[in-house]
C-alpha positions as CSV (number, residue, x, y, z in Angstrom):
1,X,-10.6,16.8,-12.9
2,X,-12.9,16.9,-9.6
3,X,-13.7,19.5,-8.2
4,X,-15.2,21.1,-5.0
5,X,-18.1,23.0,-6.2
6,X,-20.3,25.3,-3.8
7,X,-23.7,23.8,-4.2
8,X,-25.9,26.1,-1.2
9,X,-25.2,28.4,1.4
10,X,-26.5,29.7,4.4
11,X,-26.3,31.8,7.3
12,X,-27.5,33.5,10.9
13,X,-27.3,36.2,13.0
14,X,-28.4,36.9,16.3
15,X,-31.9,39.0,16.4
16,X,-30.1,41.3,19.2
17,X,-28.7,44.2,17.8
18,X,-26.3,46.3,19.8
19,X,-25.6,49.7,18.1
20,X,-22.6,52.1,18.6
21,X,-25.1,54.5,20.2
22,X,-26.1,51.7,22.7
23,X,-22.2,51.4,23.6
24,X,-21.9,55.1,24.0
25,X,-23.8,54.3,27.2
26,X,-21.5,51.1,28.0
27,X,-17.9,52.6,27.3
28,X,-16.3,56.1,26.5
29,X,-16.7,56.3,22.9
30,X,-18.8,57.5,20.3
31,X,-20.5,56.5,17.3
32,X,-18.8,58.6,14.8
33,X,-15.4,57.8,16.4
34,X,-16.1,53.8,15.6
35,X,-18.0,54.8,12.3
36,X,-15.0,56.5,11.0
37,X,-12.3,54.1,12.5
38,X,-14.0,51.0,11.5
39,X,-17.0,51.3,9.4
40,X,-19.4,49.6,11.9
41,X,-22.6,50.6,12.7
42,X,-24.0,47.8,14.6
43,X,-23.7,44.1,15.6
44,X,-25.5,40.9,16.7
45,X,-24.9,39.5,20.1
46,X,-26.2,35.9,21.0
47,X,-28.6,36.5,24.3
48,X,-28.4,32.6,25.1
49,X,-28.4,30.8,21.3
50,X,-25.4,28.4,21.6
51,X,-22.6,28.3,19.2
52,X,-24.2,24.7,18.0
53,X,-27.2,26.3,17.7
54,X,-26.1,29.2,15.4
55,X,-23.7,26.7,13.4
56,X,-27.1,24.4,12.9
57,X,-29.5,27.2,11.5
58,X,-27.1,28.5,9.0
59,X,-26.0,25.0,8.3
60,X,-29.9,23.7,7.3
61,X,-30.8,26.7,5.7
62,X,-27.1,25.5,3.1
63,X,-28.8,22.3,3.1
64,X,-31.9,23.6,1.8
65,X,-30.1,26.3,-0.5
66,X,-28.4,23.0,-2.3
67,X,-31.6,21.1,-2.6
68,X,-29.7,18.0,-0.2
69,X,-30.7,16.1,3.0
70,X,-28.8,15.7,6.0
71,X,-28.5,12.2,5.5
72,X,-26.7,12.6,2.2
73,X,-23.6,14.6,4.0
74,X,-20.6,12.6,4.5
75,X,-18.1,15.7,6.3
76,X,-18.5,18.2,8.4
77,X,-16.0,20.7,9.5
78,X,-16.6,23.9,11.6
79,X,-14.1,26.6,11.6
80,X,-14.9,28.2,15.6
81,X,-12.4,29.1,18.7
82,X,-15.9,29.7,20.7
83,X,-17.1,26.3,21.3
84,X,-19.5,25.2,23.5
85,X,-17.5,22.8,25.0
86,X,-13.9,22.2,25.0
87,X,-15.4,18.6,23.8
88,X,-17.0,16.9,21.7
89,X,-16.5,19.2,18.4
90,X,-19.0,21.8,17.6
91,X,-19.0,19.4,14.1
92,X,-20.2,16.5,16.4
93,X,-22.6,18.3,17.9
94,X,-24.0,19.9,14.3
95,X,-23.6,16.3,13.5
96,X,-26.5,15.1,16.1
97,X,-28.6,18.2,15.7
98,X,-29.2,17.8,12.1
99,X,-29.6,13.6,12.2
100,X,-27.0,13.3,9.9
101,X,-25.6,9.5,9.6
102,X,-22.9,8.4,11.7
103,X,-19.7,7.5,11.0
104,X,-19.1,10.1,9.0
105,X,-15.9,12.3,10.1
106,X,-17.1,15.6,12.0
107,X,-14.8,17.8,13.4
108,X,-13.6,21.8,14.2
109,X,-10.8,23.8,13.3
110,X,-9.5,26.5,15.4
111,X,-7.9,29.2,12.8
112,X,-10.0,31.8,14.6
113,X,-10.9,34.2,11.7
114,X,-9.4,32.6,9.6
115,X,-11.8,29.2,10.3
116,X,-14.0,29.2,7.2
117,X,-11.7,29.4,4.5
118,X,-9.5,26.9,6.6
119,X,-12.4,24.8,6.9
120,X,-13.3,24.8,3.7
121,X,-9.5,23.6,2.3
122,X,-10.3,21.1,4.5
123,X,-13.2,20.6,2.7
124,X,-12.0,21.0,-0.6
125,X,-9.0,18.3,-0.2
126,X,-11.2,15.6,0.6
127,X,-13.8,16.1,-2.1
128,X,-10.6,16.1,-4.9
129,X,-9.7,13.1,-3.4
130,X,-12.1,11.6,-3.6
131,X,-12.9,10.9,0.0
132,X,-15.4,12.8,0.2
133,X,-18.8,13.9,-2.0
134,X,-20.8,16.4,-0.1
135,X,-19.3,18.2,3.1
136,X,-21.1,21.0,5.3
137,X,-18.5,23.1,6.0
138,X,-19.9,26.1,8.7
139,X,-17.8,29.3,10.3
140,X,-19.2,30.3,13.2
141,X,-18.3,32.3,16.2
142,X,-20.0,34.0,19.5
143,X,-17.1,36.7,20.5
144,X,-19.4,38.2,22.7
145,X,-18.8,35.7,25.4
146,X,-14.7,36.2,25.0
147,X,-15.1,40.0,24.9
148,X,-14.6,42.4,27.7
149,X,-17.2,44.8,27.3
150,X,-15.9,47.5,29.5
151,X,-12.4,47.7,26.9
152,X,-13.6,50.1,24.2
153,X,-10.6,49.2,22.3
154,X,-12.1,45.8,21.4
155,X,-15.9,45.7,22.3
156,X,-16.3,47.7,19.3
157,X,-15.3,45.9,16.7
158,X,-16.7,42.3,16.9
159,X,-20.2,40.3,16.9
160,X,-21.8,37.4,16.7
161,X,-22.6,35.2,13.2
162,X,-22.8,31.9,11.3
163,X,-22.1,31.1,7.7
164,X,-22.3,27.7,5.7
165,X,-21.7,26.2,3.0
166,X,-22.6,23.2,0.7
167,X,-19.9,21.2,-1.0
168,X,-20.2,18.7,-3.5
169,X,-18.2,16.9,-6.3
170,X,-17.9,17.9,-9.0
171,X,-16.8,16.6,-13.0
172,X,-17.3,20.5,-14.6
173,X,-15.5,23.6,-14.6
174,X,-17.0,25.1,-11.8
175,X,-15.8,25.1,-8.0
176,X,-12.9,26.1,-5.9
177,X,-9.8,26.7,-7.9
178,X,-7.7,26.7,-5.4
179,X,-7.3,27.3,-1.7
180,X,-3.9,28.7,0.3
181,X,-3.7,28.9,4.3
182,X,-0.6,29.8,6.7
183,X,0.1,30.7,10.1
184,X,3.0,32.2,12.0
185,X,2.5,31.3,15.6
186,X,4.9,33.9,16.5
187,X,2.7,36.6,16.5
188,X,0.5,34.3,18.4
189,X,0.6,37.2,21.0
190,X,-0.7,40.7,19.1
191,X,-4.9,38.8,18.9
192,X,-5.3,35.9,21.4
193,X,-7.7,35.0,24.3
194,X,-6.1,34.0,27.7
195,X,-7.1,31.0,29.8
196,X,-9.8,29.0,28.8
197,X,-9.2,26.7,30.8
198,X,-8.6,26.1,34.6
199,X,-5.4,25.6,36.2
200,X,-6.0,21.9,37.8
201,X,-5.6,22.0,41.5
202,X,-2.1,20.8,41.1
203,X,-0.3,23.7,39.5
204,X,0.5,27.0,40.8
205,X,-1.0,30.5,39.1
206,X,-4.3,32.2,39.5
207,X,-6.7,31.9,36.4
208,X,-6.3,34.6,34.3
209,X,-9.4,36.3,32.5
210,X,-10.6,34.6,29.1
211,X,-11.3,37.9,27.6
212,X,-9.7,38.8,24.3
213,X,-6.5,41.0,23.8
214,X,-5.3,42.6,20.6
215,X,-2.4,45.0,19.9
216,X,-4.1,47.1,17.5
217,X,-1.5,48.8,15.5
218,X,0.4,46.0,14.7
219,X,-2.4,43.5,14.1
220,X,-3.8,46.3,11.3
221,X,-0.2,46.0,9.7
222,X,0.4,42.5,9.3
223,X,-3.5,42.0,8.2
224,X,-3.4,44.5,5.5
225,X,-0.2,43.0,4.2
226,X,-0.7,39.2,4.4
227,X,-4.3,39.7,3.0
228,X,-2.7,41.3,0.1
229,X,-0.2,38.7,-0.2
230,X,-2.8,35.8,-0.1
231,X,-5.0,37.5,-2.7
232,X,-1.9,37.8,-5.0
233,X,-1.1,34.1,-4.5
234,X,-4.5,32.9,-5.2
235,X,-4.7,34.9,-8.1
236,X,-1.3,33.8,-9.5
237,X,-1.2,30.2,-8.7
238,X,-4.8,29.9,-11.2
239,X,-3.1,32.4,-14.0
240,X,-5.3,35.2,-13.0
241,X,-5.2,38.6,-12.4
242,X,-7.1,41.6,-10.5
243,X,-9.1,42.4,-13.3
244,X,-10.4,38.8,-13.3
245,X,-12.2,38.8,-10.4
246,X,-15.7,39.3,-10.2
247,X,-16.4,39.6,-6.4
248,X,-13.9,39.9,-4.0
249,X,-15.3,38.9,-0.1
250,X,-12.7,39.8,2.4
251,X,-12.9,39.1,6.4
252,X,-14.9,42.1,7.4
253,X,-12.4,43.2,10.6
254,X,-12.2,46.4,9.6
255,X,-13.2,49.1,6.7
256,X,-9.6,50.6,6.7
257,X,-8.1,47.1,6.3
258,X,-10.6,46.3,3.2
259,X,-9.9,49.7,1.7
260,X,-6.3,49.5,1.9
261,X,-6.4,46.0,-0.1
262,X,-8.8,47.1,-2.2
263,X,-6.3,50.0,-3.4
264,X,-3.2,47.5,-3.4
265,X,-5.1,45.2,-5.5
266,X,-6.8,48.5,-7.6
267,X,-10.4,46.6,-7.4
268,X,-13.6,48.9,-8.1
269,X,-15.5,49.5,-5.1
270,X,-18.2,48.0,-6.9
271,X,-16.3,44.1,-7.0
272,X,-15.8,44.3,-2.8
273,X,-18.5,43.1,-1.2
274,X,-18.9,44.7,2.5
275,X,-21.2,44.4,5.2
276,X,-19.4,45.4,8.2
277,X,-22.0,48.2,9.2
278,X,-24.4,45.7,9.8
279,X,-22.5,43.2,11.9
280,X,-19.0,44.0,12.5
281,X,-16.3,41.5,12.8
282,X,-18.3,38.0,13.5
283,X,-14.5,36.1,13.0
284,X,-14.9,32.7,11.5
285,X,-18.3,33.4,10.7
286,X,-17.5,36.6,8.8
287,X,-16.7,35.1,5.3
288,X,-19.5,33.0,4.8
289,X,-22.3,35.1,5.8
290,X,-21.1,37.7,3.5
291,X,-21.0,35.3,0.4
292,X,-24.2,33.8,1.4
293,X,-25.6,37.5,1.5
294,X,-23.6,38.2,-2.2
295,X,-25.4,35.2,-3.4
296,X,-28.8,35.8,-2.5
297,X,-28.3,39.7,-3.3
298,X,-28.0,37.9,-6.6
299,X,-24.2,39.8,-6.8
300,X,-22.3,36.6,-8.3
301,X,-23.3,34.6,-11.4
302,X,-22.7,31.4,-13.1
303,X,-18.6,31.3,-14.5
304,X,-18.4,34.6,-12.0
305,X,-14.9,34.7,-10.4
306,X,-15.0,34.8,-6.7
307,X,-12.2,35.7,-4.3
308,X,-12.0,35.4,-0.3
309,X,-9.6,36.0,1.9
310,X,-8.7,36.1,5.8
311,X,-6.8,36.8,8.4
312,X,-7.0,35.8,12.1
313,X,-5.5,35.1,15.4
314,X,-2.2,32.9,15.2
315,X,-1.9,34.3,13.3
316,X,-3.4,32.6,10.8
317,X,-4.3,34.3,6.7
318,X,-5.6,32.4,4.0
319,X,-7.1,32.6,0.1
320,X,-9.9,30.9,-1.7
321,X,-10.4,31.5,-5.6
322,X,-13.7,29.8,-6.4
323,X,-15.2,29.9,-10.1
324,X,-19.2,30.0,-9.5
């Protein structure tokens, strides 16, 4: 049967670190009050690298993980909601960067945090039909521009990132088992961002602010729970259990969220991979720069059982098994 196997991956961070000590000087808070809460440290902030731009170094450096030219890729999707322009696609624009060939289909989806592992059953369901035989698929995200950095209640938590991978078909064993995305649109209003784009002189309204609003308490909830449930899915569907998996990658949003799944799903702490200390949530682009982190930290191996999940604005939650 083909397969989608995972044949490089990349990623990118902004050099510009912004520490909870720096935003001690920026907001009321503190840094063992976000420390505790959410387990972040620090984050990267873009200070004038484009979305395009981040999407295209984490994208070459997959390219060269895989050992494959540009020329040789025949898809490319980006999960992002932080575009550099409402169009073309941030895909097209990857597209041009990296001199790929054209005519090849390039395009985004907007699944917020979510993106990646959207993207990459996007990816997946090409390649086993054989449409497709070697995809970039890229998550990547600037939040800094959509965040209001006087609301301590959401500056904290989120950065800047960029994650790709490689995929190519495959006749063997290994490669995504199977993926599993949904949305429920309505709770499109407990994480969303406001009016991106301007009224036309025609209607009536004032532009509202494009910064991004969350209700907290409730968003924690439903992402602890549907994270769960995707895992469980996943994990069923392929005849597996918990104490199959080798390395589960979950959307680093928050260390409470990943602890509480961890203890549903009775995982050692050892077989969750976090780096949310480091960068803090970096939405779309969360995922894959933690598995391309795993993989060159040498953390997964050949026949190695590998689990992601997400959660995002929508809302949107999805699963990927993969076996390395």
């Amino acid at each position: 049967m083909l397969m989608a196997r995972i044949a490089g991956t990349g990623s990118y961070v902004p050099e510009k670190v912004i520490s909870n000590h720096d935003l001690e000087r920026m907001v009321e808070t503190t840094d063992d009050w976000i420390t505790t809460r959410t387990g972040i440290r620090e984050r990267r902030v873009s200070t004038g690298e484009s979305t395009t731009e981040m999407a295209v170094k984490a994208g070459r450096m997959a390219l060269r993980s895989a050992g494959i030219s540009p020329s040789e890729i025949d898809l490319v999707v980006v999960g992002t909601v932080t575009p550099d322009l409402v169009f073309p696609s941030t895909a097209c624009l990857v597209q041009s960067a990296l001199s790929m060939r054209g005519g090849i289909p390039a395009f985004d989806v907007a699944a917020a945090c979510s993106g990646f592992i959207y993207a990459l059953d996007v990816a997946d369901r090409y390649i086993r039909s054989g449409t497709s035989k070697k995809a970039l698929v890229i998550g990547v995200d600037v939040f800094s521009r959509i965040i209001d950095w006087n609301d301590r209640t959401t500056c904290i938590l989120f950065g800047d990132g960029a994650g790709a991978v490689v995929v190519v078909a495959s006749n063997g064993r290994e490669g995504i088992l199977s993926s599993h995305i949904h949305s429920d649109g309505t709770y499109w209003e407990l994480l969303y961002t406001p009016g991106a784009i301007r009224h036309s002189p025609f209607e009536r309204g004032e532009q509202r602010d494009h910064y991004l609003l969350m209700k907290g308490n409730e968003t924690f909830k439903l992402a602890v729970r549907s994270m769960e449930e995707a895992v469980k899915e996943v994990l069923q569907h392929n005849g597996l259990s918990p104490e199959d998996i080798s390395l589960f990658i979950p959307h680093q949003a928050n260390i409470r969220i990943i602890n509480a799944i961890k203890e549903r799903l009775n995982l050692p702490e050892e077989k969750v991979f976090v780096n949310i200390k480091k960068y803090g949530n970096t939405s779309a682009g969360s995922i894959p720069l933690a598995l391309d982190e795993a993989v060159r930290g040498g953390l997964i191996g050949r026949g190695d059982i590998v689990v992601m999940a997400s959660f995002g604005g929508g809302l949107t939650w999805g699963s990927t098994a993969i076996r390395w």
